[in-house]
Every structure is written in structure tokens, then in C-alpha cells.
N, C-alpha and C positions, 0 to 999 in steps of 0.2 A: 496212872490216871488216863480215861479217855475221854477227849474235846467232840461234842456235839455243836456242829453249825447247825441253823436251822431250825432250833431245838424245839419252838415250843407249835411247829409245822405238824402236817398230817405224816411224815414220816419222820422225824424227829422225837415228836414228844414219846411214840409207843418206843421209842429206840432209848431213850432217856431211862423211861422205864424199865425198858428188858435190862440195862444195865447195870442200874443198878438195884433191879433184883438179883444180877447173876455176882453181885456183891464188890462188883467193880467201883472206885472213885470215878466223880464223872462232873465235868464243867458242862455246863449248856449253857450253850450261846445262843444269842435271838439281838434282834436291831435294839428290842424293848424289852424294858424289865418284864417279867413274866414269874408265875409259881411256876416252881417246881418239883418235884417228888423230895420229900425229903432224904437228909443226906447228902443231896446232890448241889453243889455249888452254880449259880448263875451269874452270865459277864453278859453285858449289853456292848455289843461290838457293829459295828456294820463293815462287812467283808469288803463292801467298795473300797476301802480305806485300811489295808492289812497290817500296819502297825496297830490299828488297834487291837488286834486278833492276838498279839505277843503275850501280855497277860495271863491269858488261855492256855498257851502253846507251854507254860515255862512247869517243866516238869511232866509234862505228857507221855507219853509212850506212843498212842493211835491218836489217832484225828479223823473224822468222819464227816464227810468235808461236802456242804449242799450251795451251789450254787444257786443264789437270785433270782428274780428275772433281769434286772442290770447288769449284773456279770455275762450274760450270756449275749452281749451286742459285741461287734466285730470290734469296736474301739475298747473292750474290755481289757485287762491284764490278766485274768484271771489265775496265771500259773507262776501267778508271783507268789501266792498262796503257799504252793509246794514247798518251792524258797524257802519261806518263811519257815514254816514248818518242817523244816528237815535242819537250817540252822538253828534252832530251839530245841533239837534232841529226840522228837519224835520218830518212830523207827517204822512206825506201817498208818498207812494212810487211802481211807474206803472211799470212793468216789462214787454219789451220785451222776449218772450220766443221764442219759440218752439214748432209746433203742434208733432212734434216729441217724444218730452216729453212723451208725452201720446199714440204714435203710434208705436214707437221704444224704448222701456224704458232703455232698454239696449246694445244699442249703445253707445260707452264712449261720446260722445260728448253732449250727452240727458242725460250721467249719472251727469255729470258735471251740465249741466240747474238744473237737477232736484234739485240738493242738493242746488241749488241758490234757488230757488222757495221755497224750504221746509224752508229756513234760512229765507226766508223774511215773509212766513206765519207764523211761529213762534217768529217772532220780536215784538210782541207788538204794531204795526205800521197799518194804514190806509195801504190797499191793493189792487194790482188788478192785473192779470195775463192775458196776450193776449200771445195767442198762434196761430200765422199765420201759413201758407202753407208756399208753395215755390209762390215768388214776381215775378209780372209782370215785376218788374223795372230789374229782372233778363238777360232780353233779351235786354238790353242796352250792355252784355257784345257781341252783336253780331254790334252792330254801325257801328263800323270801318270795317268790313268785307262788309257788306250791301253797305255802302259808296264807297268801293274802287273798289268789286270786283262782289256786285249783290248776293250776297251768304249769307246761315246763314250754320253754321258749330254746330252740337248739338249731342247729345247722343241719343239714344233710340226715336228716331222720329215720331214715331205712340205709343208711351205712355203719357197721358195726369193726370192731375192734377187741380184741380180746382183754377189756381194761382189765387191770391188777389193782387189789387192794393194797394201800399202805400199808397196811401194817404186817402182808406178808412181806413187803421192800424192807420192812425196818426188823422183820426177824432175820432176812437173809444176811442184811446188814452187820444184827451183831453176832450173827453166825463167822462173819470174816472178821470182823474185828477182835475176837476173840481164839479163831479155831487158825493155826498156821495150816491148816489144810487145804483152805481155801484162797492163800498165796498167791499172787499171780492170773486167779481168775476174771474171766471177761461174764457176767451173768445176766444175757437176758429175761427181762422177769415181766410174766404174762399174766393174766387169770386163767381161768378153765377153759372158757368159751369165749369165742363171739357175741358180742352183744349189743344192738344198737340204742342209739337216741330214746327213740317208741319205746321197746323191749325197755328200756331202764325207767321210762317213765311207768309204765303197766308194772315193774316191780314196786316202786313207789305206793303207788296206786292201791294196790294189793296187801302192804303191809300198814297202810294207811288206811283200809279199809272205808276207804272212797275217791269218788274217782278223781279224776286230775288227766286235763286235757294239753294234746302236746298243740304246743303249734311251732312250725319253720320257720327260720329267720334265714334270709337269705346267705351269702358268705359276707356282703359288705356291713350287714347287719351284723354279724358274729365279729366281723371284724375287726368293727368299730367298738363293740362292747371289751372285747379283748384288752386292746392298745391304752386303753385304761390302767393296763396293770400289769401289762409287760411287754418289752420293744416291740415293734413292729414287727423286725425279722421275725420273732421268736412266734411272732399269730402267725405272719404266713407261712412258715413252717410247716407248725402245727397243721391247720387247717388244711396243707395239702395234703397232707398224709389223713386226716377224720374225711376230708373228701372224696378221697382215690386212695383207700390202702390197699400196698403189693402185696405179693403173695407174702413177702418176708413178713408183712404186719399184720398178715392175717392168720401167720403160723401160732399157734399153743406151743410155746416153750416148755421145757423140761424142765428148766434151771430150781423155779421154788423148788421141786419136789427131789432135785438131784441135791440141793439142799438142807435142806428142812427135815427130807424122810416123810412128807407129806403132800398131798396135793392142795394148788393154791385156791384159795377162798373166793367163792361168786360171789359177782355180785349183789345177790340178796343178801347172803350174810352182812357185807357191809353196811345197807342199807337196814339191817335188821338192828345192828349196833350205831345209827347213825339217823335213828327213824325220830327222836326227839326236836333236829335240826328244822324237820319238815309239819312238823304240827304245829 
């Protein structure tokens, strides 16, 4: 059996799926009851709180393991998690991370991932570390603006970043969950291209087939909407890096496609399969 945190998430639920199309038994986990594909068992757990995750764990083999936005504050435990799941019998365990990890190391919210990473590569445990950009599925938090009023409202507008579709995150994913090939791996995971704020709103736009106007929010402004929905570390983080990406964040990764055997999906694609969100 393999445990999906996160499950009914933009890179959980396609992961739920792949799974148990590839005929695997598969618990998904989520805070709240949720459907799920059938066949597939669901536990309402909330990971702040890791006994309640034992349930889940009792019989497992993997665990595909997504951190919160609460687990990601410096007073978090997060790699109590491992623990857990390595005394419950589970023998390999996928870690959503962080390209940040490696790009901002010391950012408290990357210093947190990190010591999770390091606690799991040191567990004894079948391994594997994906470390994405910043997600296409991001630009969902613009929906309801698009919907109401034709507008996307974002930060820093002409700075772009190579976002990654989930659902190439959540193939890679059961690509290691499944394959011992990918053992041990650290996997940066990109999309194709660069692509900013403007640029995503003009695809919008386009597949919408009408327009929709961007307008700037300043960074206090992005900020403040942020801290709504996850620590504070974890916006300014983010934000410095959507503000001033280094060269490392501005690289196109190989990983989907040294993966998959494919290259990873643009952005319009997601927004092709994600265009209902926006009408």
C-alpha cells in the first residue's frame, strides 16, 4: 500500500490517481473528508498532529509525504513525520520539497525543508527528493478575479520563472514511488520555459478567448494576501525569489524529462485543462 498526504491537492489528487491506475492500493490523506477515485481508501488526518497519520502508515510500504503551509514555519517538527513512518514499517518515502532548498538555503522556511530532507536522507529508508519551482496551479488563486471582473492582480509582472505543472510533479512522483531506479534521487522540477505574470495572464486571455487585464500589486500588497494562507516566512520566501530569480531559478531543468522520457508540460497546457476554473 502507498499513503498519499496532500491527497485531494493539485499534486496529490493526479498522484492518487496515477496510482491507482498503475493498480497500486492507496490511502489518501487530506485535513477533510474528500472523494476519492475509487478503490482508493481515505483518512482525514492533519499532519500538524502525526499521530494521527499512524492509521495511514499501518501497513504501508511508500509514503509520499506533502508538507502544509504550517509545517513549514521554523517552530514546526516536521521530521517527526519520518519517525513515524519508518516505525510503522514503511521502507521508501518521496518528499515534496523545495527548489528553494537549494536556491535560497537560508531562508527560514528552506532552513526548515532542509533539515526535513537531511532527517529523511539519514533515516535508513528508500528515498527520493523533488524539488519544484513555483506551480502553474498557482494562478488558480487569480479565478475568481478573471471570473468576476476580467483582471489578474499579481506582483512583479514582467518577472518570469519557469513554473511547473503539477501534474508533471505528481507523475515524477509516482515514477519514484514505484520505480527503485529513482532511489536516492534529488529532482529538480521545472516547465519548459520562462514565463511571467503578463505572459500567463495573455495565455488565460487567449484560451478564454477574451481579454483580461493584468494589474500590479505591489510586494506589501502580494503580501498581505499571501499571510492569509501561509506563514509569513514561507511569503517572504517565495516572494523574494518571484521578485529577483538567480540564475539557478531561472535554469530549465532536465529532471521531468530525464524522468518521464518526456518534456514537461507549458503552461497553456495547464491552463488548457484548468480553463473551466476561469469562466
Amino acid at each position: 500500500m502507498i499513503v498519499v498526504t496532500g491527497a485531494t491537492g493539485n499534486v496529490g489528487r493526479p498522484l492518487t490517481q496515477a496510482l491507482a491506475e498503475a493498480g497500486e492500493q492507496v490511502t489518501a490523506v487530506s485535513r477533510h473528508a474528500a472523494a476519492v477515485p475509487d478503490g482508493v481508501r481515505h483518512l482525514a488526518a492533519d499532519l500538524a498532529e502525526p499521530a494521527g497519520l499512524e492509521p495511514a502508515l499501518d501497513g504501508a510500504k511508500a509514503l509520499f509525504l506533502l508538507l502544509s503551509g504550517v509545517l513549514h514555519a521554523p517552530e514546526a517538527r516536521p521530521a517527526e513525520l519520518i519517525d513515524l513512518a519508518a516505525a510503522s514499517g514503511v521502507r521508501r518515502i518521496v518528499l515534496l520539497s523545495s527548489q528553494g532548498v537549494a536556491t535560497r538555503p537560508l531562508g527560514p522556511s528552506r532552513v526548515t525543508m532542509r533539515a526535513v530532507e537531511d532527517a529523511l536522507s539519514d533515516s535508513g529508508l528508500d528515498w527520493a527528493v523533488l524539488r519544484p519551482g513555483g506551480f502553474a496551479s498557482n494562478a488558480l488563486a487569480w479565478a475568481e478575479s478573471v471570473r468576476t471582473r476580467g483582471t489578474v492582480a499579481a506582483p512583479f509582472g514582467d518577472v518570469g520563472v519557469p513554473v511547473v505543472d503539477p501534474a508533471d510533479i505528481a507523475d515524477v512522483a509516482a515514477a519514484c514511488l514505484l520505480d527503485d531506479r529513482h532511489s536516492g534521487g534529488v529532482f529538480e522540477l521545472t516547465g519548459p520555459e520562462v514565463i511571467t505574470p503578463r505572459q500567463q495572464t495573455a495565455a488565460i486571455a487567449a484560451a478564454l478567448g477574451s481579454p483580461v487585464r493584468f494589474h500590479e500589486l505591489t510586494r506589501d500588497e502580494a503580501r498581505a494576501a499571501m499571510t492569509r494562507f501561509v506563514p509569513a516566512e514561507l511569503a517572504d520566501d517565495t516572494l523574494d525569489i518571484i521578485a529577483a530569480p538567480n540564475p539557478a531559478e531561472l535554469r530549465i531543468s532536465p529532471d521531468v524529462e530525464r524522468v518521464l522520457g518526456r518534456a514537461p508540460r507549458p503552461f497553456t497546457s495547464w491552463v488548457e485543462r484548468n480553463l473551466a476554473a476561469f469562466r
